[in-house]
N, C-alpha and C positions, 0 to 999 in steps of 0.2 A: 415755496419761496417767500422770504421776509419783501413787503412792497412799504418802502421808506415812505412812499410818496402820500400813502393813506391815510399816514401818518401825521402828515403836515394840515396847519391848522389858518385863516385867516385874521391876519392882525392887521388894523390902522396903526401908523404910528406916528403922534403927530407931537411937532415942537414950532408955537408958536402959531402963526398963520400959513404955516407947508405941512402937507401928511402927504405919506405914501402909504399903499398897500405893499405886506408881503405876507410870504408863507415859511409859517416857522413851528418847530416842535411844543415850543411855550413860550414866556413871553419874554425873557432873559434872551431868548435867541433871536425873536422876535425885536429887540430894541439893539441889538447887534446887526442884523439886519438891515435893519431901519435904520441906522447910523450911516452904514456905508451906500445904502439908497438915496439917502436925502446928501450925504456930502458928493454923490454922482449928479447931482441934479442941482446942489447950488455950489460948484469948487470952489466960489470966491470964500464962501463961509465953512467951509472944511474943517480949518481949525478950530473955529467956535464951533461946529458940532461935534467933533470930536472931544472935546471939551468938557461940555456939558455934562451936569449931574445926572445919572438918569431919573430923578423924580421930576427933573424940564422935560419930560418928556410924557405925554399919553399915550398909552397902549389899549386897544380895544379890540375884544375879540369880534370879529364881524360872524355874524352867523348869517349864511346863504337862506333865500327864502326857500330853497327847493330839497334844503337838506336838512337836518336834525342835529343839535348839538353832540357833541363829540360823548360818547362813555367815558365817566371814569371809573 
């Protein structure tokens, strides 16, 4: 059985002085993600994050200390 989940990889996504962590397959999905994270968390500014170019945005892969980076 295909496991989606093992799939999924740790990203910071950060615009400005707010980040959130998510889990996404790369990092395009990871700043899609990230967009609807951060406009859950600040609605006033919604529109300006939705907005936004994504180079306003940092994306970082987090690597866990317990695990290995991903194969490509």
């Amino acid at each position: 059985m295909f496991d989606q989940a093992s799939k999924l990889k740790e990203y910071r996504v950060r615009v400005g002085h707010c980040e959130v962590s998510v889990r996404a397959r790369d990092v395009q999905e990871a700043l899609t993600v990230g967009r609807r994270k951060l406009g859950q968390e600040l609605p006033r500014l919604y529109d300006i994050i939705r907005m936004l170019k994504p180079v306003r945005f940092q994306i970082d892969y987090v690597v866990a200390s317990n695990s290995h980076p991903p194969a490509r």
